[in-house]
Backbone as a ProteinNet text record, in pm:
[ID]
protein_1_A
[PRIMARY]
XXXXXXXXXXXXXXXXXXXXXXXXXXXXXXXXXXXXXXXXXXXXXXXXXXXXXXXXXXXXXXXXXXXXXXXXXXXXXXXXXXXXXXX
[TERTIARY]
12734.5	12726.8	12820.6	12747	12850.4	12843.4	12990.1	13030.1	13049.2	13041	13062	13062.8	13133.3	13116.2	13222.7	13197.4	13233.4	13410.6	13490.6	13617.8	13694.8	13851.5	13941.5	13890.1	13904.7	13863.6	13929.5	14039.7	14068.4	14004.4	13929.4	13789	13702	13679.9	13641.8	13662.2	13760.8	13898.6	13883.7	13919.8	13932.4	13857.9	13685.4	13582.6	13590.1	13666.4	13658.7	13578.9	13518.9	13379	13251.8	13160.7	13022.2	12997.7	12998.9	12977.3	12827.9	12745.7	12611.3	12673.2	12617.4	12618.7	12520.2	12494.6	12374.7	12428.2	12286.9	12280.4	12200.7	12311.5	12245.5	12224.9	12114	12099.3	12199.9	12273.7	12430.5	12338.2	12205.3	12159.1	12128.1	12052.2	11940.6	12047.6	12143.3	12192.6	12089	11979.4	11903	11905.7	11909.5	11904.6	11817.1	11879.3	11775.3	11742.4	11841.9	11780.7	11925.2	11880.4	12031.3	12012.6	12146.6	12127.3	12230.7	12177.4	12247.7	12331.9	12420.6	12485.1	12448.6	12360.3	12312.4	12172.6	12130.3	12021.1	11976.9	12060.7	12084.4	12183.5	12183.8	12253.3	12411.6	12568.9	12654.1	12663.3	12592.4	12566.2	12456.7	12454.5	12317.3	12305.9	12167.4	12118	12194.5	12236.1	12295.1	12428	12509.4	12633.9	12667.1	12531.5	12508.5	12533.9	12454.7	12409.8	12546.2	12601.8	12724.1	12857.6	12818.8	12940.6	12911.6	12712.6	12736.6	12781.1	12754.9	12805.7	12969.1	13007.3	13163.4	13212.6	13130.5	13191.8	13159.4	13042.3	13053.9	13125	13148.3	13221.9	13363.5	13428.1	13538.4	13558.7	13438.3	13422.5	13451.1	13377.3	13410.6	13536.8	13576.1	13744	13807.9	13875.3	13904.1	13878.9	13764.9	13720	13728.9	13710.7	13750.2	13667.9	13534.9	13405.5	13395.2	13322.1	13295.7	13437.3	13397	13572.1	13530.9	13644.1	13622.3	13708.8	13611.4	13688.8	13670.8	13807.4	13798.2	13803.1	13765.1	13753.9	13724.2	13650.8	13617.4	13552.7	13442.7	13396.3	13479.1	13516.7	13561.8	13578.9	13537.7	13478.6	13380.7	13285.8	13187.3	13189	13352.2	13357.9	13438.4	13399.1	13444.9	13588	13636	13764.8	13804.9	13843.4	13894.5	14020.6	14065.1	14155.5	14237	14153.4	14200.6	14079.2	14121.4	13973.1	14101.8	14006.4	14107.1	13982.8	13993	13890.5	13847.2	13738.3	13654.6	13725.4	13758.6	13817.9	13680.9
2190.5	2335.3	2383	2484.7	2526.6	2665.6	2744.5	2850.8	2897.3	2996.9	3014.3	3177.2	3260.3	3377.3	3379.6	3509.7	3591	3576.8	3547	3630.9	3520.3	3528.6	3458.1	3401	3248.9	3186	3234.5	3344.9	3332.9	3451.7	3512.5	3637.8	3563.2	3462.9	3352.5	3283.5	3239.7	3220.6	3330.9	3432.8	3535.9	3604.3	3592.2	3649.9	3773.3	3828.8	3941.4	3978.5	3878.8	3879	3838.3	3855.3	3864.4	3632.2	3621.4	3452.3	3454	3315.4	3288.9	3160.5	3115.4	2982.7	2897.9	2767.4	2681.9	2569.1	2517.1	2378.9	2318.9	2184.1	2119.1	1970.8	1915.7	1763.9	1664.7	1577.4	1496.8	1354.4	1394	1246.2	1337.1	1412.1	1498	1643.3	1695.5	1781	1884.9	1886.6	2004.8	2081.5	2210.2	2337.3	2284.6	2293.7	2284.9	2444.4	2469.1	2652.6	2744.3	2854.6	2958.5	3070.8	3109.9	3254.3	3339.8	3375.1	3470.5	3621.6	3641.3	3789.2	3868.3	3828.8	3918.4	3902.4	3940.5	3903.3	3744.2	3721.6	3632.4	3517.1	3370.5	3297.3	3284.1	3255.9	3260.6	3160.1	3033.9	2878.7	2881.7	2798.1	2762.2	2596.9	2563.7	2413.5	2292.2	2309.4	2203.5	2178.8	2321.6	2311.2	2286.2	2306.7	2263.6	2109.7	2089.1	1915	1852.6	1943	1863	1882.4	1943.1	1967.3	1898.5	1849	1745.3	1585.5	1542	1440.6	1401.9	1533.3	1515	1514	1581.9	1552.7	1439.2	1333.4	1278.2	1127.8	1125.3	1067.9	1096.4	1228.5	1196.3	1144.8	1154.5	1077.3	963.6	909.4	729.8	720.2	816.6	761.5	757.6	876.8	913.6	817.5	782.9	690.1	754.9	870.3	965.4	1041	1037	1103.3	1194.3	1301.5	1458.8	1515.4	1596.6	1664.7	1769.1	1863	2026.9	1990.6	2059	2071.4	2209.8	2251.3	2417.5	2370.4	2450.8	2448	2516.5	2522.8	2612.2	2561	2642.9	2638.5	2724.1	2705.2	2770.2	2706.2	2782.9	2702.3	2648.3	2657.4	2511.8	2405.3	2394.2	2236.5	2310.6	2186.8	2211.8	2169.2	2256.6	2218.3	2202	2080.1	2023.6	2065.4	2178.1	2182.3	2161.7	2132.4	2037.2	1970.6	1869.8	1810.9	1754.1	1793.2	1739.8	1734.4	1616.6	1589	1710.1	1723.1	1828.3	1778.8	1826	1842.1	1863.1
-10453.1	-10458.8	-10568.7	-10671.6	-10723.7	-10758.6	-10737.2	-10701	-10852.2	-10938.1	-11062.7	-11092.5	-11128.7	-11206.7	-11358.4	-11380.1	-11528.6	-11486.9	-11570.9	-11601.9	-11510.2	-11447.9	-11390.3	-11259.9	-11266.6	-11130.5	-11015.6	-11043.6	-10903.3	-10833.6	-10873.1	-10841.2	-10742.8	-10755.6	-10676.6	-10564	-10611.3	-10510.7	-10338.7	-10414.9	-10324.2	-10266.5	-10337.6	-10317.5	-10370.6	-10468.1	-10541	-10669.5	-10710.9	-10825.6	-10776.4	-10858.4	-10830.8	-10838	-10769.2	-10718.9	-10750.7	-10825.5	-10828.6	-10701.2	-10692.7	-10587.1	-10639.5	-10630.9	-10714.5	-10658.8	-10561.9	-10462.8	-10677.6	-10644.1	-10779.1	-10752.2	-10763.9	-10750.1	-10789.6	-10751.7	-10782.4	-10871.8	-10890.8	-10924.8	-11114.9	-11085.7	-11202.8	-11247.3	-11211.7	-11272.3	-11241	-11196.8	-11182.3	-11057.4	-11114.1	-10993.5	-10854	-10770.6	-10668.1	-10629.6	-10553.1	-10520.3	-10575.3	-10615.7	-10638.3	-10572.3	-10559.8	-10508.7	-10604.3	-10710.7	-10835.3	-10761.7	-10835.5	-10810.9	-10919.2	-11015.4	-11128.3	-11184.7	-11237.8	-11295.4	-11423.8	-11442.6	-11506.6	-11468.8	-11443.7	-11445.4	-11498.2	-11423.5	-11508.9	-11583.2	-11513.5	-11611.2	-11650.7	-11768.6	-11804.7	-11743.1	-11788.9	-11706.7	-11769	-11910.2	-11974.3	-11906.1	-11847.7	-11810.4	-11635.9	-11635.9	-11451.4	-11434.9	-11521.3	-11549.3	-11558.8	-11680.4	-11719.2	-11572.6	-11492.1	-11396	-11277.4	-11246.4	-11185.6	-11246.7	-11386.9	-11424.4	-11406.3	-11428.9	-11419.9	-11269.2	-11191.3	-11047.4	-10964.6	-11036.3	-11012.8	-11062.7	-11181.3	-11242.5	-11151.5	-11150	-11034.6	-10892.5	-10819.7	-10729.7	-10728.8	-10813.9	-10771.4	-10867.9	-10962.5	-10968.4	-10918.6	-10832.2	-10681.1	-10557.4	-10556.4	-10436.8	-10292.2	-10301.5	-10173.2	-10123.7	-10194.3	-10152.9	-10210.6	-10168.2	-10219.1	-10278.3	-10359.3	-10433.5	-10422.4	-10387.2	-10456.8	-10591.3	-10667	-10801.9	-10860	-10927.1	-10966	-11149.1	-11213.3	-11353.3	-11460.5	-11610.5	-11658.9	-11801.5	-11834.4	-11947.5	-12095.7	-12168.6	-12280.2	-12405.7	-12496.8	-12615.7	-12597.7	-12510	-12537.8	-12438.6	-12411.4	-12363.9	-12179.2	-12105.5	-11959.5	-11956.1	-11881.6	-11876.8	-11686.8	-11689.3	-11533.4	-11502.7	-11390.3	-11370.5	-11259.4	-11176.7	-11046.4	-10938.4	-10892.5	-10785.7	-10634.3	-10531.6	-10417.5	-10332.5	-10218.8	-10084.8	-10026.6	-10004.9	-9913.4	-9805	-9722.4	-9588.2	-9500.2
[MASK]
+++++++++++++++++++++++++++++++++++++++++++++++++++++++++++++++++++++++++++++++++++++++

């Protein structure tokens, strides 16, 4: 699942920004179902893709199963800024 809007993650965090939500396949990077807060997507599909590759790439580094991981796109490139066990 991934949780994503416009502007400071911690809007998010707190539930104080407009959240898209997006169930995404952990195998294909592809959308399974969304439920948008706008008319338009805050990710696009390339960067969906790329955030399941990377979460799963931390998984089996980790070795700890599912991760929440918080992070960010800028410039272009994703930026990882923390992953810890789903509880």
């Amino acid at each position: 699942l991934v949780a994503a809007a416009h502007g400071p993650g911690e809007g998010i965090v707190q539930e104080r920004a407009d959240v898209d939500h997006v169930h995404v396949d952990p195998v294909t990077g592809k959308p399974l179902r969304a439920r948008l807060a706008g008319e338009a997507p805050v990710l696009a599909s390339d960067e969906l893709a790329e955030l399941a590759r990377v979460a799963a790439r931390v998984e089996a580094l980790l070795g700890e199963g599912p991760q929440d991981l918080e992070g960010c796109f800028a410039g272009g490139e994703l930026h990882l800024v923390q992953a810890r066990p789903l509880q």
